[in-house]
N, CA, C and O atoms as a Tinker XYZ file with bonds, in Angstrom:
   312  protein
     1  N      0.817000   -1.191000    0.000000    73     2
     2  CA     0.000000    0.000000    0.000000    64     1     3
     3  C      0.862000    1.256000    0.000000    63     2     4     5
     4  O      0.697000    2.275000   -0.671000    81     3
     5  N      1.759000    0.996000    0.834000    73     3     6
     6  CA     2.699000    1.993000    1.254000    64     5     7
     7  C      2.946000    2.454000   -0.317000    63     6     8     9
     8  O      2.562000    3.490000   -0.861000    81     7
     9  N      3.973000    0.973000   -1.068000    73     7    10
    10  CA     4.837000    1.475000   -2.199000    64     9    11
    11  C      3.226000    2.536000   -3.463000    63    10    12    13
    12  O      3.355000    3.609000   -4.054000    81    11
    13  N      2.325000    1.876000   -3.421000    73    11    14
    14  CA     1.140000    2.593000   -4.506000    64    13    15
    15  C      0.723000    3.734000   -4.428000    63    14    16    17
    16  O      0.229000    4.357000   -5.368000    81    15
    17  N      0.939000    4.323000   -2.804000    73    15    18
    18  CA     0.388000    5.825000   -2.491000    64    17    19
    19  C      1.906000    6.643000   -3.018000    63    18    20    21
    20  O      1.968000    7.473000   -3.925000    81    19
    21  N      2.906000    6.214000   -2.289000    73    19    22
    22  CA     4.357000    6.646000   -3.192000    64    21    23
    23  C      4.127000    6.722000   -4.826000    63    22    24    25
    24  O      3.953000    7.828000   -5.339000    81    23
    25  N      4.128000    5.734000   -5.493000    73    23    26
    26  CA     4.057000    5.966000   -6.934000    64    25    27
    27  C      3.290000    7.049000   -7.715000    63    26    28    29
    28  O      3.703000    7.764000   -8.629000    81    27
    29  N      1.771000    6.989000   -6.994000    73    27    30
    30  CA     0.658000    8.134000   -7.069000    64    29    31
    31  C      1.040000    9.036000   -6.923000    63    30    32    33
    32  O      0.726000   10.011000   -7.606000    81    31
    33  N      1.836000    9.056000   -6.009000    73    31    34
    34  CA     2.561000   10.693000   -5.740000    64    33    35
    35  C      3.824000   11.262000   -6.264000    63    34    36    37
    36  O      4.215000   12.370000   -5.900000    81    35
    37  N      4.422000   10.582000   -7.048000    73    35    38
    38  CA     5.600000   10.487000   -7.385000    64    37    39
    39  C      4.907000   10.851000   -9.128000    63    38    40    41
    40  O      5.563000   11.563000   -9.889000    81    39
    41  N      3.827000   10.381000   -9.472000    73    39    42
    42  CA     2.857000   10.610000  -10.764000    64    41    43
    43  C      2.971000   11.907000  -11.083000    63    42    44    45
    44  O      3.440000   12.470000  -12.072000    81    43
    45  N      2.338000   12.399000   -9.833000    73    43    46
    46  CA     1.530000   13.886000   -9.582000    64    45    47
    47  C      3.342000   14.360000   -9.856000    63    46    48    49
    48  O      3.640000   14.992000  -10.869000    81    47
    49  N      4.173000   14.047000   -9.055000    73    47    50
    50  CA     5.086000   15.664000   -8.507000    64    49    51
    51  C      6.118000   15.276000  -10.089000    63    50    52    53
    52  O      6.347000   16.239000  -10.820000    81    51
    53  N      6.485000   14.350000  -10.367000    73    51    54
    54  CA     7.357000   13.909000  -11.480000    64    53    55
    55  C      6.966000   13.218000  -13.086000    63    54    56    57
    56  O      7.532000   12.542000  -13.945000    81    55
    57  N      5.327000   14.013000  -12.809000    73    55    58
    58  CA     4.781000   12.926000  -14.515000    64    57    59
    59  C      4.065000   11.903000  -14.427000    63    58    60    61
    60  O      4.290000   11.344000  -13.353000    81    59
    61  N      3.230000   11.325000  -15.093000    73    59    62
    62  CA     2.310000    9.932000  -15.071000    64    61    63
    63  C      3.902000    9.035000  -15.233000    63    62    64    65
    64  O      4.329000    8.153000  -14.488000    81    63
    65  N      4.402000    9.488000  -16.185000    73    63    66
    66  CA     5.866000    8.105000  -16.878000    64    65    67
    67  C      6.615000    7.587000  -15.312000    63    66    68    69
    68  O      6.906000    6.429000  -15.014000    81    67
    69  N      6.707000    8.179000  -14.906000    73    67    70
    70  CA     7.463000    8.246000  -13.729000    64    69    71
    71  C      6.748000    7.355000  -12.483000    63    70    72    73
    72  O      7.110000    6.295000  -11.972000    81    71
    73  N      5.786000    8.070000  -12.253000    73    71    74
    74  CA     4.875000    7.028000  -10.724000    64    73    75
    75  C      4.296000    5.551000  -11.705000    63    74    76    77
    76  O      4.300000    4.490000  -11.081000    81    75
    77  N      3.814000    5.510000  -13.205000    73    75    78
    78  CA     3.605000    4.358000  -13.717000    64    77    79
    79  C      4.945000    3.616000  -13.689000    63    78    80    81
    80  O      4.846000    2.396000  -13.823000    81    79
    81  N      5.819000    3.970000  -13.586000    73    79    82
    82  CA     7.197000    2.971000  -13.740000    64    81    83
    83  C      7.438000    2.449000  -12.224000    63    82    84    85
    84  O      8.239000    1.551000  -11.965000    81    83
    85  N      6.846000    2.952000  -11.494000    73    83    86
    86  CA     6.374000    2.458000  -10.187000    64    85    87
    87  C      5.573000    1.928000   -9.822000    63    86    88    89
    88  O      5.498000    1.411000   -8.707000    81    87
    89  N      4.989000    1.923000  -10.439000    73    87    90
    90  CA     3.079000    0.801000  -10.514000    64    89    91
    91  C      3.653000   -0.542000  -10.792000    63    90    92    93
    92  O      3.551000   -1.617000  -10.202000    81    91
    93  N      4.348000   -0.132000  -11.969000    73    91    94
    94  CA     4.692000   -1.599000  -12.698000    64    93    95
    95  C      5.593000   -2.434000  -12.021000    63    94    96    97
    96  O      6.118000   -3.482000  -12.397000    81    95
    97  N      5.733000   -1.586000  -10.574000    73    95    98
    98  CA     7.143000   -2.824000   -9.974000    64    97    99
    99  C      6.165000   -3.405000   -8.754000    63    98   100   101
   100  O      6.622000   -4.166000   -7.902000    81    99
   101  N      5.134000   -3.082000   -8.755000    73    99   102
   102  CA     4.124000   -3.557000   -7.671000    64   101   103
   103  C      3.423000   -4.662000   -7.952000    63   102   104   105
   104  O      2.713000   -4.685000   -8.957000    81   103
   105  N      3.522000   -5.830000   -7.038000    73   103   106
   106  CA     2.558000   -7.276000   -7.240000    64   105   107
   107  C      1.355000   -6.845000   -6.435000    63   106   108   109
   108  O      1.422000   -6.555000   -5.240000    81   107
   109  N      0.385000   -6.823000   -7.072000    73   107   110
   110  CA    -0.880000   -6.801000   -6.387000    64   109   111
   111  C     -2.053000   -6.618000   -7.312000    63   110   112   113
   112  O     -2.809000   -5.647000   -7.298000    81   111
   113  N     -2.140000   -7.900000   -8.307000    73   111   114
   114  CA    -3.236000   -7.760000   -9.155000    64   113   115
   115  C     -4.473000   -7.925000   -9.296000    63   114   116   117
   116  O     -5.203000   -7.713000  -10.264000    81   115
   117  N     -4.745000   -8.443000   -7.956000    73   115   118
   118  CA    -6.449000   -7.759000   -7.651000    64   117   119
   119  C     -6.993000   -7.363000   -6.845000    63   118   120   121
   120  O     -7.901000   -7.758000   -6.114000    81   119
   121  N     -5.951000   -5.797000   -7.040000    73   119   122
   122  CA    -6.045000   -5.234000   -6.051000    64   121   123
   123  C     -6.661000   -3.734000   -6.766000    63   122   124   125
   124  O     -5.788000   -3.073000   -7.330000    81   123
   125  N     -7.822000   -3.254000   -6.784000    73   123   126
   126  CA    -8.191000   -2.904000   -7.473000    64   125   127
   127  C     -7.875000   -1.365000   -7.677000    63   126   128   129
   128  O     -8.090000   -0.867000   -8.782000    81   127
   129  N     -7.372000   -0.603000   -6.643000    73   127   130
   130  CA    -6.782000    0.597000   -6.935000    64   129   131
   131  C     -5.773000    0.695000   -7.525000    63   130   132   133
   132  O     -5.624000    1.741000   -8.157000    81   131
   133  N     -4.513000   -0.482000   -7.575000    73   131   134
   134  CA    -3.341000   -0.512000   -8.294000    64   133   135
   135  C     -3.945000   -0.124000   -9.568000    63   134   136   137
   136  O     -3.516000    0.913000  -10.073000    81   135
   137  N     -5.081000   -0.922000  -10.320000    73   135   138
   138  CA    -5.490000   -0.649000  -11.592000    64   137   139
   139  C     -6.358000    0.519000  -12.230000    63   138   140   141
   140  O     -6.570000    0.926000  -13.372000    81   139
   141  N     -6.791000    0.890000  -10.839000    73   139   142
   142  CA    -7.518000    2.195000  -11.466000    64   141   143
   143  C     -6.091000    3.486000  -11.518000    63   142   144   145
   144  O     -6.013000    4.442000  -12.289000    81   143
   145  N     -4.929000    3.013000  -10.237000    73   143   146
   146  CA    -4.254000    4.431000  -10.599000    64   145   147
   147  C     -3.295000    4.321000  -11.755000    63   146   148   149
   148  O     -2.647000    5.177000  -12.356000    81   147
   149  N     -3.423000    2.658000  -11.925000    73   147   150
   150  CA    -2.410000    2.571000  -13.180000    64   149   151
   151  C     -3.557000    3.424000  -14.572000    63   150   152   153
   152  O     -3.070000    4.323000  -15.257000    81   151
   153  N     -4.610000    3.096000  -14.726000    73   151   154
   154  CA    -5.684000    3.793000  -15.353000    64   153   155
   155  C     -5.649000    5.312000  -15.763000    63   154   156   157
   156  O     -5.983000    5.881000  -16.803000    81   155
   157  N     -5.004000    5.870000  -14.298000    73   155   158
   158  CA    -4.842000    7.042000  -14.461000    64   157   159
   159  C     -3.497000    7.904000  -15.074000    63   158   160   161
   160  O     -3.359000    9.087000  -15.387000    81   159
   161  N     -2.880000    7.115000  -15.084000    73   159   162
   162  CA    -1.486000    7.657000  -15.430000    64   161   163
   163  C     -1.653000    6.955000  -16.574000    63   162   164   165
   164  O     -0.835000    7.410000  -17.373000    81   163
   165  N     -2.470000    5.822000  -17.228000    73   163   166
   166  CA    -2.207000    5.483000  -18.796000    64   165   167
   167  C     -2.932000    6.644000  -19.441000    63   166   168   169
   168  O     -2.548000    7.336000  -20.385000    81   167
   169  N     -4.073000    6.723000  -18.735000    73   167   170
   170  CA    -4.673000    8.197000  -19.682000    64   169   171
   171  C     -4.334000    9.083000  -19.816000    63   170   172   173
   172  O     -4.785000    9.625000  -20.825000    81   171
   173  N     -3.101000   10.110000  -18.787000    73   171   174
   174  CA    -2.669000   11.294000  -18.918000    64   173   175
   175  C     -1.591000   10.837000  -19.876000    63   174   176   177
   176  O     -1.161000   11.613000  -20.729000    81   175
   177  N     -1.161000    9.644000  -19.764000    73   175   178
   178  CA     0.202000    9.533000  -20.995000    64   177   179
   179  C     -0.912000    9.475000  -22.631000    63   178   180   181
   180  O     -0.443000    9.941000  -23.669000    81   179
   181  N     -1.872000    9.061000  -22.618000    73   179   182
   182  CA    -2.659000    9.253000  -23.833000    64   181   183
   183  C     -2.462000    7.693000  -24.495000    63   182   184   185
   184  O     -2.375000    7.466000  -25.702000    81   183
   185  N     -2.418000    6.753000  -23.493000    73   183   186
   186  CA    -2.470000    5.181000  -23.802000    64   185   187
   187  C     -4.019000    5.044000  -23.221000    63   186   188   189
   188  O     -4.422000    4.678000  -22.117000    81   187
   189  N     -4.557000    5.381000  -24.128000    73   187   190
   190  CA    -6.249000    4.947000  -24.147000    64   189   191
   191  C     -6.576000    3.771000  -24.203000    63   190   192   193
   192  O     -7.606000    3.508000  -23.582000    81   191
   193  N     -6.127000    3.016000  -24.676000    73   191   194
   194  CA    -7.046000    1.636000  -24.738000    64   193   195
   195  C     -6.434000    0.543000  -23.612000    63   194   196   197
   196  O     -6.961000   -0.496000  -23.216000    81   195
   197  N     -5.014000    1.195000  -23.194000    73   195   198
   198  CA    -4.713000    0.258000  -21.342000    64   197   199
   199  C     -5.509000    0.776000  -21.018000    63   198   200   201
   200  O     -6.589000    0.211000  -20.846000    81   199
   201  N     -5.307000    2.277000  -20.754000    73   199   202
   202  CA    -5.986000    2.999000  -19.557000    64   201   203
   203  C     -7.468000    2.012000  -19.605000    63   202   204   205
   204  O     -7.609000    1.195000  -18.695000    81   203
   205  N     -8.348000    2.097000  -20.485000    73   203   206
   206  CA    -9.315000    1.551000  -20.317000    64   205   207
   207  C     -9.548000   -0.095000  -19.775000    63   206   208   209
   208  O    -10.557000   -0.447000  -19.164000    81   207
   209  N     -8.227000   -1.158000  -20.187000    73   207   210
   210  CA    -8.398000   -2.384000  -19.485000    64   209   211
   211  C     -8.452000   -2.218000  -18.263000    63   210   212   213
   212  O     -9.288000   -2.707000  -17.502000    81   211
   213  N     -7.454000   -1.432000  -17.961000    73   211   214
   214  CA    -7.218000   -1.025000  -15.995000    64   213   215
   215  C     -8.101000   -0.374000  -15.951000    63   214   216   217
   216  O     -7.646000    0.556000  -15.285000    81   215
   217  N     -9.356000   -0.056000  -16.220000    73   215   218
   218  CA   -10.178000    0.835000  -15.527000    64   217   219
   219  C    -11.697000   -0.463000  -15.594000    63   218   220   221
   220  O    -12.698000   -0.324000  -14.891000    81   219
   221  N    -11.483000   -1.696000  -16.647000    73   219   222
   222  CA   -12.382000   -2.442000  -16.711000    64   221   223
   223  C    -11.987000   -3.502000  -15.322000    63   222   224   225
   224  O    -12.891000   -4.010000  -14.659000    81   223
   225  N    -10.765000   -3.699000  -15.064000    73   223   226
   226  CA   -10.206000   -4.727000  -14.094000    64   225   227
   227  C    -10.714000   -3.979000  -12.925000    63   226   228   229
   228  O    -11.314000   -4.607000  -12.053000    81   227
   229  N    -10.519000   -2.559000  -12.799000    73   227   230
   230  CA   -10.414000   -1.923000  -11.362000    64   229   231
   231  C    -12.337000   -2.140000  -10.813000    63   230   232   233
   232  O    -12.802000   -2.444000   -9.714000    81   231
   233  N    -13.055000   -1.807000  -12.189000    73   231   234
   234  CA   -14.565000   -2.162000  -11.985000    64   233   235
   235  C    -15.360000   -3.407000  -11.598000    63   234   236   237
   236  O    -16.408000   -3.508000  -10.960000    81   235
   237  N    -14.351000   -4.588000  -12.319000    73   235   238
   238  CA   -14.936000   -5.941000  -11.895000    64   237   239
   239  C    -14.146000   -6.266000  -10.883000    63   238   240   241
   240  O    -14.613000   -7.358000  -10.560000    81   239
   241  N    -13.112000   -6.015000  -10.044000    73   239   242
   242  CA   -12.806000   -6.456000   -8.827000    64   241   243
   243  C    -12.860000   -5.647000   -7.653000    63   242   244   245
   244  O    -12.013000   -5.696000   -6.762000    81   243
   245  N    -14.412000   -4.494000   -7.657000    73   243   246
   246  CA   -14.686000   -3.948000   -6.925000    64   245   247
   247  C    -15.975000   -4.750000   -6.798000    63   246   248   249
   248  O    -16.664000   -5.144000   -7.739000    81   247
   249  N    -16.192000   -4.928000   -5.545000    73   247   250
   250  CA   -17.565000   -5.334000   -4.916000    64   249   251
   251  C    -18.494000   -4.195000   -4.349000    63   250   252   253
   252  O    -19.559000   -4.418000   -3.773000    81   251
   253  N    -17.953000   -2.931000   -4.586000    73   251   254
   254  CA   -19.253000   -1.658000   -4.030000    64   253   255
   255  C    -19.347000   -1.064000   -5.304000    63   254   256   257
   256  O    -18.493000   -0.647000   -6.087000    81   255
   257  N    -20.952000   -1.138000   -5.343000    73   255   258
   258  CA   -21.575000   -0.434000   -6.760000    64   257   259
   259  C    -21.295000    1.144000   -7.073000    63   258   260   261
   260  O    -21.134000    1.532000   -8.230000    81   259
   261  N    -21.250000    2.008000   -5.969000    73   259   262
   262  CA   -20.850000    3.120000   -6.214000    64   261   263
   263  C    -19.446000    3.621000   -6.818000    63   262   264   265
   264  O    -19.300000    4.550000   -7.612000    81   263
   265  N    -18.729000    3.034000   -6.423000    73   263   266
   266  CA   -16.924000    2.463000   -7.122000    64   265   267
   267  C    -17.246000    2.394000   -8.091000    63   266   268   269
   268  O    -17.144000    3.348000   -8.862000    81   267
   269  N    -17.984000    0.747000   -8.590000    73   267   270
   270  CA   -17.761000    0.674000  -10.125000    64   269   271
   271  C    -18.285000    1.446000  -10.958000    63   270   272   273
   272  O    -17.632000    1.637000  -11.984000    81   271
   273  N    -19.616000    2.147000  -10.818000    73   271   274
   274  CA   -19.858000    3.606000  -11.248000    64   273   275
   275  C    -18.779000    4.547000  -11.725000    63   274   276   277
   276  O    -18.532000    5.012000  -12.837000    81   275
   277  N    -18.174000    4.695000  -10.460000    73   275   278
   278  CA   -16.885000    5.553000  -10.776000    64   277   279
   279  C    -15.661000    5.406000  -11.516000    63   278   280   281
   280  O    -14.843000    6.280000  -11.804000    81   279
   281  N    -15.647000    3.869000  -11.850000    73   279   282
   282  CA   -14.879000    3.482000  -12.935000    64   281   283
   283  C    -15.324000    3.880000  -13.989000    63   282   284   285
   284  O    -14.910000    4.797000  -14.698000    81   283
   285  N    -16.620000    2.862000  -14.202000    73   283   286
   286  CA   -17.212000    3.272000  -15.024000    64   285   287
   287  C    -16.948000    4.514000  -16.207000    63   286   288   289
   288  O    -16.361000    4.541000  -17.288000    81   287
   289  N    -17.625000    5.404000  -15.480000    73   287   290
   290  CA   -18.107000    7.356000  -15.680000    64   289   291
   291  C    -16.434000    7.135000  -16.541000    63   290   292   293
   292  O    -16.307000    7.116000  -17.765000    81   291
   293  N    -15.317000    6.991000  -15.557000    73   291   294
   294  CA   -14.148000    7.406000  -16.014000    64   293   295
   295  C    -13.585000    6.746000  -17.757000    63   294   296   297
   296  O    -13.181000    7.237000  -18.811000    81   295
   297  N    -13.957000    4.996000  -17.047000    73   295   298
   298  CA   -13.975000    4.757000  -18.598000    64   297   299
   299  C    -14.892000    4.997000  -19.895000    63   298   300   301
   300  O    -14.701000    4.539000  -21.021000    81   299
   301  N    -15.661000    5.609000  -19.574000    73   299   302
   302  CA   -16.672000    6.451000  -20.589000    64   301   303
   303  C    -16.016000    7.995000  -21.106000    63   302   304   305
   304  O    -16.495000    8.746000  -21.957000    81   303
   305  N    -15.114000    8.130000  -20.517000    73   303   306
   306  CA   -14.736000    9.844000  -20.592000    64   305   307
   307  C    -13.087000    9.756000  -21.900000    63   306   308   309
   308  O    -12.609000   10.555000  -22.705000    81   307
   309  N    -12.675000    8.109000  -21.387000    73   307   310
   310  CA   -11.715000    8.054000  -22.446000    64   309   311
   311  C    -11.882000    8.058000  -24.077000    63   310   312
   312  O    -10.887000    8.002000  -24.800000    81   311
């Protein structure tokens, strides 16, 4: 958890390229925020069609409907 809130933030202060090259050293694949923030940094890099798998993974391995909504919305906006 520790290393994913680091990467997120490391996104924000140094670039999506940067905190995603930190995503990618993280084991935790159903774990469903890894994939929505990987989601987020594929879309600001303008890799639309990951961004969108990680935003379909982050939706089906959420069990609260309001979440997957929020995937959802997001993968509708790509």
């Amino acid at each position: 958890m520790v290393a994913l809130n680091r990467a997120v933030a490391v996104g924000e202060a140094d670039g999506p390229a940067a905190g995603l090259a930190l995503l990618d050293r993280i084991e935790l694949p159903g774990y469903r925020y890894l994939h929505s923030a990987r989601a987020e940094l594929l879309r600001r890099l303008g890799r639309a069609a990951e961004a969108r798998e990680e935003y379909r993974r982050a939706a089906a391995l959420s069990d609260d409907a309001a979440e997957r909504r929020l995937f959802e919305r997001r993968l509708e906006k790509i």
